[in-house]
Structure formats: C-alpha cells, structure tokens
C-alpha positions as CSV (number, residue, x, y, z in Angstrom):
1,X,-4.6,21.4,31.4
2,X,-5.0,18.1,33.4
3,X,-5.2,14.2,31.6
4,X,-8.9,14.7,32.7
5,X,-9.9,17.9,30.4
6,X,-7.4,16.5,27.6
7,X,-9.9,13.2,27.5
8,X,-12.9,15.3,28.4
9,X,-12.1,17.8,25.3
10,X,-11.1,14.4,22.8
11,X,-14.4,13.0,24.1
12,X,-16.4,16.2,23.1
13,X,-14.4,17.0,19.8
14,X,-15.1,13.4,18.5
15,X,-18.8,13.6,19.3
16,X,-18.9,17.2,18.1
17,X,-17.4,15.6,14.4
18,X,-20.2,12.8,15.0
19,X,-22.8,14.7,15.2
20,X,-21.8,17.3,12.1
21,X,-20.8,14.6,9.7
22,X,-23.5,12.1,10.5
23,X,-26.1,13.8,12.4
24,X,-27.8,12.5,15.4
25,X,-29.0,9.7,13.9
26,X,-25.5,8.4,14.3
27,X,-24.1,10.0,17.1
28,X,-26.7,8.6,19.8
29,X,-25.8,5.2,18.8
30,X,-22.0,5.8,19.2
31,X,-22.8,7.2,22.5
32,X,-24.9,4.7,23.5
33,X,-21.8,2.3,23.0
34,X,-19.5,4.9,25.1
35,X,-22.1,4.4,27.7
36,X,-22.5,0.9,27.5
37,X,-18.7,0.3,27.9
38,X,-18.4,3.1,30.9
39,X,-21.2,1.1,32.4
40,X,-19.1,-1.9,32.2
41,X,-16.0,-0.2,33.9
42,X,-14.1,0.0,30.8
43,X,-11.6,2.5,29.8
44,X,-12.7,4.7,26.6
45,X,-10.0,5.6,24.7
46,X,-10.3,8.8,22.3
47,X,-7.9,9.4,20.1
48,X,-6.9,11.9,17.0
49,X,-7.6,15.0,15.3
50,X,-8.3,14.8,11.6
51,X,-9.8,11.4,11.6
52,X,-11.0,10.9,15.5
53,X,-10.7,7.2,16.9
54,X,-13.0,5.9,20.1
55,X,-12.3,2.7,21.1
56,X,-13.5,0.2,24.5
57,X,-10.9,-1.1,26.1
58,X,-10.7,-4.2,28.6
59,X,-8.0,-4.4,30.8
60,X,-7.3,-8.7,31.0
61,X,-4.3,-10.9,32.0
62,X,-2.0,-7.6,31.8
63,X,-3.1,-6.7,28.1
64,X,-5.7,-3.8,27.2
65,X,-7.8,-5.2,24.6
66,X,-9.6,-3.0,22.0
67,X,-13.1,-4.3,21.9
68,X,-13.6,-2.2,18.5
69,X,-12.5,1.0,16.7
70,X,-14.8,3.5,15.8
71,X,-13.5,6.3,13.3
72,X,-15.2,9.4,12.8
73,X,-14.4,8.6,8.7
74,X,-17.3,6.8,8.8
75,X,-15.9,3.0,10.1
76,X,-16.0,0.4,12.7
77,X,-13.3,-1.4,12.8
78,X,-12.9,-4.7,14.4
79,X,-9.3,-4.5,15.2
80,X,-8.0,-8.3,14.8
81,X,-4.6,-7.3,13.6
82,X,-3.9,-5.2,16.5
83,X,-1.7,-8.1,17.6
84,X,-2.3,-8.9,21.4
85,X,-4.6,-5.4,21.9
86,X,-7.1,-7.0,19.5
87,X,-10.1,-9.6,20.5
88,X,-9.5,-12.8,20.3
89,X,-5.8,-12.7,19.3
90,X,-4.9,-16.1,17.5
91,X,-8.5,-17.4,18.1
92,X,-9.8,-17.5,14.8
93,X,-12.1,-19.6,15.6
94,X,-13.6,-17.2,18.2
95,X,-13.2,-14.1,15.6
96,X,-15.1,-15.9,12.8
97,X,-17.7,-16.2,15.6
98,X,-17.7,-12.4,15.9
99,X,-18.1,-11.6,12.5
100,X,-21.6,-14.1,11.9
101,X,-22.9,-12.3,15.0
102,X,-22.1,-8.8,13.4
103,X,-23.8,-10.2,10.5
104,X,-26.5,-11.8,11.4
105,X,-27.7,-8.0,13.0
106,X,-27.4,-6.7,10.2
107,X,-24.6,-4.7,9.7
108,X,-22.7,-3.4,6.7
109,X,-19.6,-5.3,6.5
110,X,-17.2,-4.6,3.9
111,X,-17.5,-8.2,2.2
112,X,-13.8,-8.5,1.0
113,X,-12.4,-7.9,4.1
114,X,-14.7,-10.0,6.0
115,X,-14.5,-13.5,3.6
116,X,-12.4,-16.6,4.6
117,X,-9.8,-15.1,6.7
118,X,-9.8,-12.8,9.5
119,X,-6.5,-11.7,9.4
120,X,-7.6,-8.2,8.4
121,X,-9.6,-5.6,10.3
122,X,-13.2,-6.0,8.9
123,X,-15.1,-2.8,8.5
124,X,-18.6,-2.2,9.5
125,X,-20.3,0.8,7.9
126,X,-21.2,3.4,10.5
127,X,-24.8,4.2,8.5
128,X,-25.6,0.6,9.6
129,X,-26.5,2.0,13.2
130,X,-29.7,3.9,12.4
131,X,-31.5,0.9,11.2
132,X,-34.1,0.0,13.5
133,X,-32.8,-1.9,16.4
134,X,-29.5,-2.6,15.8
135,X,-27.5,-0.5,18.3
136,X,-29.2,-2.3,21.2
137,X,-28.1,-6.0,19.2
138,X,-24.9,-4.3,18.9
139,X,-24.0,-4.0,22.2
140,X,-25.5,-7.6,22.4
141,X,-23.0,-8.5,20.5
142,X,-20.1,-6.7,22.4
143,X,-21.6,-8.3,25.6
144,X,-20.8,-11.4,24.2
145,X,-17.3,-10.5,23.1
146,X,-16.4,-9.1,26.4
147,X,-17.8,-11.8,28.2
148,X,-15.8,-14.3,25.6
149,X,-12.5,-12.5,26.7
150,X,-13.1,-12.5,30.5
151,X,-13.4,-16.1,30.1
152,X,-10.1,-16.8,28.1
C-alpha cells in the first residue's frame, strides 16, 4: 500500500469515527475545515487509531506549523505548546489574540485552560460547531491565523 492510500484510509477512518460518535452535525463542519485548508494548499495531517488526530498544517520559514488539532475524543486543540510546530510560537501576544477571536464566535473553551496564560493547549468543545453559523466564523478565524503567520 502506497503513502497515498495510507492517508486516503486515515482520512476516511477519522471521518468514519466523526460521523458515528458525533453524527453529521459534526462531521460536516470538520470537513468543511479539511476543505478549507486543502483549498488553501495546506498539508492535512491525519493521525492515530484509538483517538484520531486531523490537523492543518502550514509549511513557513522551514517549520510546519499546526494551525489546530482536532481529536475525534471530542477536542480542538489549539496546540501552543507544540514548541515551534504551534502558532504563534513565543508570540503571546498574538495567541491571546487567537483565543478572544475563538471567543467572541462563540465557542466552548475550557475556561481554566484558556485564563491568563497561554502556555497550555486551550480546548474548544467539538459540540460548539453545530451552532448556527459558527463553522463559517471559524474558518474566519483560521484565515486570520494563517494570514498572521505568513506575515511573521
């Protein structure tokens, strides 16, 4: 089996999980972020077999940069201690940024790892994707935050 199928199967497995655990309420979001970052010309990284990871990646000044994390537990992750494959990496300033736009959405952050310091990788709850509107201002958001990087 070629790189191609092994990514082609991960790709399928993880939105087979998706779509059983969350239903398609979920799942069409999630893809509509895999689409948005193919779009793009990012690399999609899927990872895993228990808990399945999917995660955009920009390639920029010779680092790949994880844009977020999403886990098939039920989590996206926004991977700041990643060290230099996170956003923003010693940018605090910018990563503070990050989180108000998450939160001004709305999404469901997981408050204590989200307060004064962004040293952690804050969580946002997956269910907050089938609210009206939000996966469109989602990828509004990761816009920015690619945009943001390209810049740096």
């Amino acid at each position: 089996m070629g790189l191609g199928n092994f990514i082609e199967n991960t790709e399928q497995q993880f939105f087979e999980k998706m779509k059983s655990k969350y239903g398609l309420e979920i799942a069409e979001p999630v893809k509509s972020i895999v689409e948005w970052a193919r779009n793009k010309e990012l690399f999609v990284e899927f990872s895993g077999e228990q808990d399945m990871s999917c995660s955009p990646l920009v390639h920029h000044k010779g680092q790949k940069i994880k844009l977020i994390v999403i886990w098939t537990s039920g989590t996206i992750y926004l991977p700041f201690t990643f060290g230099k494959k996170g956003p923003f990496h010693g940018d605090e300033d910018k990563r503070t940024e990050l989180i108000d736009r998450f939160r001004r959405i709305p999404v469901g952050f997981d408050s204590a790892k989200t307060t004064s310091k962004v040293k952690t990788n804050p969580k946002i709850h997956l269910g907050s994707l089938k609210r009206d509107n939000v996966p469109g201002k989602f990828i509004d958001v990761l816009e920015w935050e690619l945009q943001e990087i390209m810049k740096s």
